[in-house]
C-alpha positions in Angstrom: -20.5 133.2 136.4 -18.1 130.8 136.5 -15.7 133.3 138.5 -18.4 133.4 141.0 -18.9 129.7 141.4 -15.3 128.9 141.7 -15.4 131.6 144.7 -18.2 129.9 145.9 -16.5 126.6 146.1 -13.4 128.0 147.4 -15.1 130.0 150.3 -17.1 126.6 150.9 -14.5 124.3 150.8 -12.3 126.6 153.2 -15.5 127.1 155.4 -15.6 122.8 155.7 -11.8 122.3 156.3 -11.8 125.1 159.3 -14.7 123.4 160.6 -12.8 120.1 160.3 -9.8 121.4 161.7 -10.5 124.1 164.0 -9.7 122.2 167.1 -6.5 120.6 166.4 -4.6 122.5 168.4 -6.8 121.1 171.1 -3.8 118.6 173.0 -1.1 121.4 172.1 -2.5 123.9 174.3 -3.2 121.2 176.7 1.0 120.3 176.4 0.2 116.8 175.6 1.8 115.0 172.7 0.1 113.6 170.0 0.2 112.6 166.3 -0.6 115.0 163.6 -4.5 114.8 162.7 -6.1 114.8 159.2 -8.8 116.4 158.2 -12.0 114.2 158.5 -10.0 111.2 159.6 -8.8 112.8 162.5 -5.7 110.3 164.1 -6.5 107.5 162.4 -6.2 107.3 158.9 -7.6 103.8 158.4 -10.7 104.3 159.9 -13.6 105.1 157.3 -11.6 103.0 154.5 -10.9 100.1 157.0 -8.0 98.8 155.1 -6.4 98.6 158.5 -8.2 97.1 161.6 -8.8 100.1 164.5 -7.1 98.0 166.9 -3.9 98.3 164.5 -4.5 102.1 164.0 -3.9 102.2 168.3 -1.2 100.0 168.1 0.7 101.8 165.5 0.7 104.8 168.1 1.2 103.1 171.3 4.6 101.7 169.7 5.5 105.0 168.4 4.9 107.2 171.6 5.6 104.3 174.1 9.2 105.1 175.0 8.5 109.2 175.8 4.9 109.4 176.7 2.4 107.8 179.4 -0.6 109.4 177.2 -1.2 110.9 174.0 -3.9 113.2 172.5 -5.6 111.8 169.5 -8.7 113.0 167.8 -11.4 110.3 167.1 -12.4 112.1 163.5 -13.1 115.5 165.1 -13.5 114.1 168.8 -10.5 114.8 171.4 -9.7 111.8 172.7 -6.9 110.4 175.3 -4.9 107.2 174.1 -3.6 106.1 177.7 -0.2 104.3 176.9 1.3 103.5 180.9 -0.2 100.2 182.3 -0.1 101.9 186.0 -2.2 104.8 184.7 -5.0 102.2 182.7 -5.0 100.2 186.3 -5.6 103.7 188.0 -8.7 104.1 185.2 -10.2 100.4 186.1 -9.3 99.9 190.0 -7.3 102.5 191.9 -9.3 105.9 190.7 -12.7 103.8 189.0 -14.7 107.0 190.6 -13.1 109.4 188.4 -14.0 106.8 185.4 -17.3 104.9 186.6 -18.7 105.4 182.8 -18.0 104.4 179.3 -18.0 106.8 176.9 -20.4 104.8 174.9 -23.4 105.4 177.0 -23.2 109.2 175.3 -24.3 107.6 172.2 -27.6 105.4 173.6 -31.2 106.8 174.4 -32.4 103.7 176.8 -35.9 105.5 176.1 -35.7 104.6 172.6 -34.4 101.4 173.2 -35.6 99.2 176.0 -34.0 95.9 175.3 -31.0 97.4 176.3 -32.0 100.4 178.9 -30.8 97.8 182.1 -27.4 96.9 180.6 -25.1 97.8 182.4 -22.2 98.2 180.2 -23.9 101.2 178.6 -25.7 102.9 181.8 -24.1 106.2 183.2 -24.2 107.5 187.4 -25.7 105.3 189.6 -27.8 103.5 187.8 -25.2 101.1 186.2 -24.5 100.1 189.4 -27.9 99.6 190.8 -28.9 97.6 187.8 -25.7 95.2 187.7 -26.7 94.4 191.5 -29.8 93.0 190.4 -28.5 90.6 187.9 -25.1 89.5 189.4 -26.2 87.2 191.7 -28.1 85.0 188.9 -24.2 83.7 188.2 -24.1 81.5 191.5 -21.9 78.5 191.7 -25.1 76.4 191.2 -26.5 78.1 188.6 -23.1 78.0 186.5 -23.4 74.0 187.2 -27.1 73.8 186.4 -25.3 75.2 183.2 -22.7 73.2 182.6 -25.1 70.3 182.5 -27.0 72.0 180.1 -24.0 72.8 178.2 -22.4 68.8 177.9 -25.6 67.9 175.9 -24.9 70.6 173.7 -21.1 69.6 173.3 -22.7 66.4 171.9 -25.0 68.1 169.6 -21.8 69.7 168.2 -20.0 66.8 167.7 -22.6 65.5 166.0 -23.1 68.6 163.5 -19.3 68.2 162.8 -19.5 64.9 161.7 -22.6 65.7 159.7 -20.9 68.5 158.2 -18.0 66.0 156.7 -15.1 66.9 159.7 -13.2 69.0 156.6 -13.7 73.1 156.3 -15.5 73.8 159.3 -15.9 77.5 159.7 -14.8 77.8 163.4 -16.4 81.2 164.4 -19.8 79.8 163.1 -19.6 76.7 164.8 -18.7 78.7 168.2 -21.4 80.5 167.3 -23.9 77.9 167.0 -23.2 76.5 170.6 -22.9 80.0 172.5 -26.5 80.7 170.6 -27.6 76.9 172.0 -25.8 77.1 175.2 -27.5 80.6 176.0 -31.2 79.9 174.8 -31.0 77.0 176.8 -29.3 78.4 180.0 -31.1 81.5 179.9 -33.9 81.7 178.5 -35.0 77.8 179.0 -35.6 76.8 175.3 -33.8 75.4 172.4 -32.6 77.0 169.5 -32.0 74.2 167.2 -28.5 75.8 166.5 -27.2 72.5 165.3 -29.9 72.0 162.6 -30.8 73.2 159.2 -33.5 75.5 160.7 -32.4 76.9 163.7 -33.6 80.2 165.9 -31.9 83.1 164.2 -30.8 84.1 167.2 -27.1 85.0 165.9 -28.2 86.4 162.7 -30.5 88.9 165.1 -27.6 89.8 167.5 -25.4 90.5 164.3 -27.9 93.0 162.9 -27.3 95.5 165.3 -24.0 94.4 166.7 -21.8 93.9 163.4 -24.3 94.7 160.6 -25.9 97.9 161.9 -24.6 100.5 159.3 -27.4 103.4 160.3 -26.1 103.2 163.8 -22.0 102.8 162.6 -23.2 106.1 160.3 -24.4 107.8 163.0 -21.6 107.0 165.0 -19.0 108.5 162.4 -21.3 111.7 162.4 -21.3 112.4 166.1 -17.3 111.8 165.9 -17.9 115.0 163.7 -20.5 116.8 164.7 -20.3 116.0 168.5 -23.2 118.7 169.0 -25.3 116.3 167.7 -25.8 114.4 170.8 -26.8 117.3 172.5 -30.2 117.1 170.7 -30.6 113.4 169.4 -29.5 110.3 169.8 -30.1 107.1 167.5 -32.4 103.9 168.1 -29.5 101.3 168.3 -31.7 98.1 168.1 -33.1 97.8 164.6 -37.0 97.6 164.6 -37.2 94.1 162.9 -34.5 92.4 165.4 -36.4 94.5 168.8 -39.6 92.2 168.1 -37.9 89.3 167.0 -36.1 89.6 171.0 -39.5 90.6 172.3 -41.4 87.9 170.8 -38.6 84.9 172.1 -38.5 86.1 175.7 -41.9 86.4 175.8 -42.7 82.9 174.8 -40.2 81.7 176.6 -41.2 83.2 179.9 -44.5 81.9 179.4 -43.3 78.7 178.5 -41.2 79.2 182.3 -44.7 80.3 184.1 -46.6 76.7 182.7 -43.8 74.6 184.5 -44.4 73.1 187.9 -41.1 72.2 188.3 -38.6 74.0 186.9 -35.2 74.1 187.5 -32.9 76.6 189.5 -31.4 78.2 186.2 -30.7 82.0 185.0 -34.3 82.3 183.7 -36.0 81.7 187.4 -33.9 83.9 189.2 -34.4 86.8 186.9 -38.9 86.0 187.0 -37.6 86.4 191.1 -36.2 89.6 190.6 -39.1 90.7 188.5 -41.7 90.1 191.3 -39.4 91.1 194.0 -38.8 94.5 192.2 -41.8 95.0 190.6 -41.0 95.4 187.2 -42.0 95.5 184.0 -41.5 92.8 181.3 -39.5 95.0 179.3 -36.9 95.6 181.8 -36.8 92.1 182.4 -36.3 91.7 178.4 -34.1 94.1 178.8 -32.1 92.4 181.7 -32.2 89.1 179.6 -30.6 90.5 176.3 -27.6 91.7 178.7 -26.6 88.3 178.6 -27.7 87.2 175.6 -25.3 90.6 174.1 -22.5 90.0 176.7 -22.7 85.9 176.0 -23.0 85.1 172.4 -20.4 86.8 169.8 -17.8 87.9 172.2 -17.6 84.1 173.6 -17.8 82.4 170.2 -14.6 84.8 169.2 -12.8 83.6 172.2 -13.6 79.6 171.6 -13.0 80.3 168.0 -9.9 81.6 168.6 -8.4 78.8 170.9 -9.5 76.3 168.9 -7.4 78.3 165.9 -4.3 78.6 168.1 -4.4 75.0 169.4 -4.9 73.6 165.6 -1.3 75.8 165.3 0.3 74.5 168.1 0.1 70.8 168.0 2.2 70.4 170.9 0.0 72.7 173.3 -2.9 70.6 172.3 -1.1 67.2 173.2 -0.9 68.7 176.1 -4.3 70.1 176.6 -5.6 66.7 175.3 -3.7 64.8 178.8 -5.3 66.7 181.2 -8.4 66.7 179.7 -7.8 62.9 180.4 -7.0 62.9 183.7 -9.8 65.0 184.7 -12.3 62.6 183.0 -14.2 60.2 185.1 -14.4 56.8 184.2 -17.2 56.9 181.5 -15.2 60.0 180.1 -17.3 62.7 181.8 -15.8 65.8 182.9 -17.6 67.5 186.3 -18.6 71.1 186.8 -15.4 70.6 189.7 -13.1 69.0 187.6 -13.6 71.6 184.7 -12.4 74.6 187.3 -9.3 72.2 188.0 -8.1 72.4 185.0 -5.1 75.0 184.9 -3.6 74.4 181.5 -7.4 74.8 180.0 -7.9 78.1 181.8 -4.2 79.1 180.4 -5.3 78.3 176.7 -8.5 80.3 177.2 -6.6 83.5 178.7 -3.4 83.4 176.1 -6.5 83.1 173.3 -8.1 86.9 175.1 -4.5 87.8 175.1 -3.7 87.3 171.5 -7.3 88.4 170.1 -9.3 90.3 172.9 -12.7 90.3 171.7 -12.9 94.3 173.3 -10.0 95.4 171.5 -9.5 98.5 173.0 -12.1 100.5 175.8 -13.7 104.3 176.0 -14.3 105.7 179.2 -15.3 108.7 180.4 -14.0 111.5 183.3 -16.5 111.6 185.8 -14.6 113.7 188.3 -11.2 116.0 187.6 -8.2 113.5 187.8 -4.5 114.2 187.4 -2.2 112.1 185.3 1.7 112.7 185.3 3.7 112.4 182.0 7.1 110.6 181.8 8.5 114.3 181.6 7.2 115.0 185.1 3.7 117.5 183.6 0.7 117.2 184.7 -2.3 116.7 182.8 -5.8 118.1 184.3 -8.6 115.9 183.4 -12.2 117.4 183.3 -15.4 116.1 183.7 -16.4 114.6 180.3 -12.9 114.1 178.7 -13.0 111.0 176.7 -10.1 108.4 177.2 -9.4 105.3 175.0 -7.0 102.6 176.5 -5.3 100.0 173.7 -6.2 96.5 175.1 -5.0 95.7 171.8 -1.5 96.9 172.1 -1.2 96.1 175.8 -1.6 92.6 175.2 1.0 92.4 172.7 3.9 94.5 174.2 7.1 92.3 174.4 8.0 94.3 177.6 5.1 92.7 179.3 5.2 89.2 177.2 8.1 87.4 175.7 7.2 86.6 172.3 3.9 88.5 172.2 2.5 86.9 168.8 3.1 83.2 169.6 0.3 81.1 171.5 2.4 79.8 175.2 -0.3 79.5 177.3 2.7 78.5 179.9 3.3 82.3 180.2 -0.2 82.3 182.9 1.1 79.1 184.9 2.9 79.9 188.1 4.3 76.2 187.8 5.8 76.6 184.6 7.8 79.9 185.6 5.2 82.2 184.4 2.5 84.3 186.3 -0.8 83.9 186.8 -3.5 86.1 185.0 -4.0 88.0 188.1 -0.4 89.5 188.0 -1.1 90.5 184.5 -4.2 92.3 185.5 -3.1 93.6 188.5 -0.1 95.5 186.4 -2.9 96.6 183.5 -1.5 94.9 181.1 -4.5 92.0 180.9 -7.8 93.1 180.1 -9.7 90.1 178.3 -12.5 91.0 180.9 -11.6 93.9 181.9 -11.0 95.0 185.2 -12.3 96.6 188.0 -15.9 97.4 189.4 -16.9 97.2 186.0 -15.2 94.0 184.9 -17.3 92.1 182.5 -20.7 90.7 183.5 -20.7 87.7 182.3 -17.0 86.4 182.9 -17.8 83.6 184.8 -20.6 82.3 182.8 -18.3 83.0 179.6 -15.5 80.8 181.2 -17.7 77.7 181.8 -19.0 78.2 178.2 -15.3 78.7 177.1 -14.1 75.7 179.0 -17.4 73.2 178.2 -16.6 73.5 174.4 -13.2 73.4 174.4 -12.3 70.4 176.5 -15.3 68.6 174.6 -13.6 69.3 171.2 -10.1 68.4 172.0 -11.3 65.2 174.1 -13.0 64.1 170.4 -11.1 65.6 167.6 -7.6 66.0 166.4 -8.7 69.9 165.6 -6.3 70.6 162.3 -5.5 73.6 160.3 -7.8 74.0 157.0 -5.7 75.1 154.0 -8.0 78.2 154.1 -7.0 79.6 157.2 -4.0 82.1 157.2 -1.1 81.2 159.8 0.1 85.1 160.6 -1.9 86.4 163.2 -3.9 89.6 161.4 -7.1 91.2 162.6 -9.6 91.6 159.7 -9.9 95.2 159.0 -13.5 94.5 158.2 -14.7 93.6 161.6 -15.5 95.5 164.3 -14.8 92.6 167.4 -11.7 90.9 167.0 -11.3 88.3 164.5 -8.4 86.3 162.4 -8.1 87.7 158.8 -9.2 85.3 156.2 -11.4 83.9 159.1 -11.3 80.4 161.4 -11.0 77.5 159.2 -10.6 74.2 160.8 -10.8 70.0 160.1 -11.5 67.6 162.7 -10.4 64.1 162.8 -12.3 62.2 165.5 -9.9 60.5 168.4 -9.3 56.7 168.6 
């Protein structure tokens, strides 16, 4: 008996490691390099005991294949998939050859008929329909509509002042407080209400996002399972919004629409333009729910990571926020007001925010998906025949902190993006591939614009008030936490404030 179970085992265990491993030699038969998988883990050993950040995991083989390969083959747990190294071949994938990559490969994972909050976003729609439904909502971010904003936004920046100084100026967690004034800043811009982020009892409007953005372990489950079993998808796909957080969404944008209808005179803001597109277009409220949670998604955690993070890098770099602090100054009117005009004037602000995206990209890396066959050449002179499905991964990660494409990639110089001061503007960074805070391409993110004025309200506001100081509590090395799946400083954002003479 026990003969036979041993056997049993044995057969079992070899039956679960062939399936695990039968389709390594996937890359070598395609004569494309590539690091030696593991079983279950696949090429990246710290993903399902996160004791090393994904981002890292890509970074560690970008450095080691970066001088003899422009790609690699890696497998994402069981999943073939192609880390693109060369900067020229990620700006064909974004720009030059974007119709042989229209998709990201997350829209595999998402049934929008299970889950209609997000069935319009366009970030996870495939074929045309992406593009048809990010032409319906891209003309909400008009020049005036970003002002209408802004004006929103400086009350806010008062509210937050406020909170700081209630909260006793020391040990201020900086990705919460970004958090609260994204959440504030977007229930009021978008959605026409307020949140009360900056009070005891505030709209759990965060706490929703983060339950199935950072928090959703049935969907991150799932996720790992497909990587294995990629058949899966084939005959199901996962609800991705959790049933709790759906009707909490439903509920607020329906009383805030109805809330919209009642008014006689409302202004020209997000929220109106999206009840125009509903009536022009016929549709149903829950594609225009849907159409309003793409930028409450797009707007609230990724932008709070960014502000968080500038405000982290200008607390260690005293001199850069001197520096900041002038022109904020000069571009103050005389009762210390800064106007929507002024605020896009402001090139060393702009620099700040763009060095922050460089040094912690909120998208750390990116998946897309072949849509047509494409050819990529090797630095070895082979060719690589893509097919219709392949699955490509591009580093942002890694990109951004290449000392061939930046001098002293892990220190804060936001001079390095001012022509003036011998550097280069972002645009030459993108244009060479090597910047992707955004993105890039047809597909560049939504809500960049809308996330810059956010970006730029809060920032400016804080550094025209405080002296913003490192907390003890806040490690100086930059680390990502292995524990998070956006990008965000290990040990988290700890900051004091000391309010201006």
């Amino acid at each position: 008996m026990f003969y036979f179970l041993l056997i049993t085992l044995l057969i079992f265990g070899s039956l679960i490691y062939f399936y695990l491993t039968w389709n390594f030699d996937y890359w070598q038969k395609r004569s494309v390099n590539g690091p030696k998988p593991y079983p279950l883990l696949g090429s990246y050993p710290h993903l399902l005991l996160r004791r090393q950040h994904f981002g890292d995991d890509l970074h560690d083989i970008y450095k080691c294949y970066k001088m003899t390969d422009n790609y690699v083959g890696t497998f994402l747990l069981r999943t073939p998939t192609l880390l693109v190294i060369d900067p020229q071949i990620v700006h064909e994938i974004f720009v030059t050859a974007f119709r042989h990559f229209d998709d990201n490969d997350v829209g595999k994972l998402i049934d929008t008929a299970k889950d209609p909050l997000i069935s319009k976003n366009p970030f996870i729609l495939t074929g045309d329909e992406w593009q048809l439904q990010r032409s319906l909502i891209t003309p909400a971010m008009t020049s005036s509509r970003l002002k209408q904003s802004y004006h929103d936004m400086s009350d806010i920046c008062q509210q937050m002042a406020t909170f700081i100084g209630q909260k006793g100026f020391q040990e201020i967690n900086g990705k919460e407080l970004a958090l609260r004034f994204t959440a504030e800043s977007l229930s009021s811009c978008v959605l026409g209400i307020k949140a009360n982020s900056f009070t005891d009892h505030p709209l759990p409007i965060s706490e929703n996002v983060n339950k199935f953005a950072s928090e959703n372990v049935a969907f991150t489950i799932f996720t790992l399972l497909t990587g294995l079993m990629p058949i899966i998808l084939r005959i199901y796909k996962m609800k991705f919004f959790p049933k709790d957080c759906e009707r909490f969404f439903i509920n607020l944008m329906g009383r805030a629409y109805k809330l919209r209808k009642a008014e006689t005179n409302a202004a020209t803001n997000i929220l109106e333009y999206l009840m125009k597109i509903q009536e022009l277009q016929k549709l149903k409220d829950v594609d225009l729910y849907s159409h309003t949670m793409t930028f409450l998604i797009d707007g609230l955690d990724t932008t709070a990571t960014v502000i968080s993070h500038c405000l982290l890098m200008l607390a260690l770099e005293p001199k850069c926020q001197d520096i900041l602090f002038q022109e904020v100054c000069r571009s103050a009117d005389n009762n210390g007001e800064i106007t929507f005009a002024k605020l896009n004037e402001m090139p060393y602000l702009e620099a700040c925010i763009h060095e922050s995206l460089r040094i912690y990209p909120p998208g750390l890396w990116s998946t897309k998906c072949c849509t047509r066959p494409y050819q990529f050449r090797n630095k070895d002179g082979s060719i690589l025949c893509l097919e219709k499905g392949d699955s490509l991964i591009i580093p942002i990660y890694a990109l951004h902190h290449d000392n061939e494409y930046y001098d002293e990639p892990h220190k804060f110089k936001p001079e390095r993006f001012l022509n003036e001061n011998g550097g280069c503007d972002v645009k030459h960074y993108r244009d060479h591939g090597v910047f992707l805070g955004f993105g890039d391409g047809p597909r560049t993110c939504l809500g960049m614009r809308f996330a810059l004025v956010q970006c730029k309200a809060a920032i400016s506001s804080l550094v025209k008030t405080f002296h913003i100081k490192l907390n003890a509590k806040t490690r100086k090395e930059f680390k990502l936490d292995p524990k998070n799946f956006l990008a965000l400083h290990a040990g988290g954002v700890w900051l004091d404030f000391e309010r201006r003479a």
